[in-house]
C-alpha positions in Angstrom: -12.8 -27.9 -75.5 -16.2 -27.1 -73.8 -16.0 -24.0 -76.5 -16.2 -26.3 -79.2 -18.3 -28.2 -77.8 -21.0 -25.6 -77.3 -20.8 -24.3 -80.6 -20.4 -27.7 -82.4 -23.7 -28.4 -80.1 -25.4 -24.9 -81.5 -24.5 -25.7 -85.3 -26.4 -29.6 -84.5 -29.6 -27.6 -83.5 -29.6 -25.5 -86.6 -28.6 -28.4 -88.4 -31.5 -30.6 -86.8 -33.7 -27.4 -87.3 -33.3 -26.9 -90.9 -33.3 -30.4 -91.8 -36.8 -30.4 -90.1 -37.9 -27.5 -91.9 -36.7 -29.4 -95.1 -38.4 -32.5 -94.3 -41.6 -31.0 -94.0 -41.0 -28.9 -97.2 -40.0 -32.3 -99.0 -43.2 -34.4 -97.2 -45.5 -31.0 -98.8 -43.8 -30.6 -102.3 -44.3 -34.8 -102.3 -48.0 -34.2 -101.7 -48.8 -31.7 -104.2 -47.2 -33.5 -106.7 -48.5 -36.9 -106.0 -52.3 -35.2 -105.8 -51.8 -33.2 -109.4 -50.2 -36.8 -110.9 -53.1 -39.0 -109.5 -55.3 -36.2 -111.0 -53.6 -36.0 -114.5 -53.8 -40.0 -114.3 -57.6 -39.7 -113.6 -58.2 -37.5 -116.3 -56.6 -39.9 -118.6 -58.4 -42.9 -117.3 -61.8 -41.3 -117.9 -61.0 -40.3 -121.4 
């Protein structure tokens, strides 16, 4: 059991790791886009 335990403990670290490093690719994709759409809006508002 403690086998399983350890590796089931190892795959929730890469797990937690990943989904960190996926987070913080989602939170910076989100940025970008939301800063190129309030720009396209602003463009269109001062036409």
């Amino acid at each position: 059991m403690a086998f399983f335990q350890d590796v089931g403990a190892a795959a929730a670290d890469k797990l937690v790791g990943l989904g960190g490093a996926s987070v913080m690719l989602t939170i910076i994709i989100y940025s970008l886009f939301s800063n190129l759409f309030s720009k396209s809006t602003a463009k269109q508002t001062d036409e």
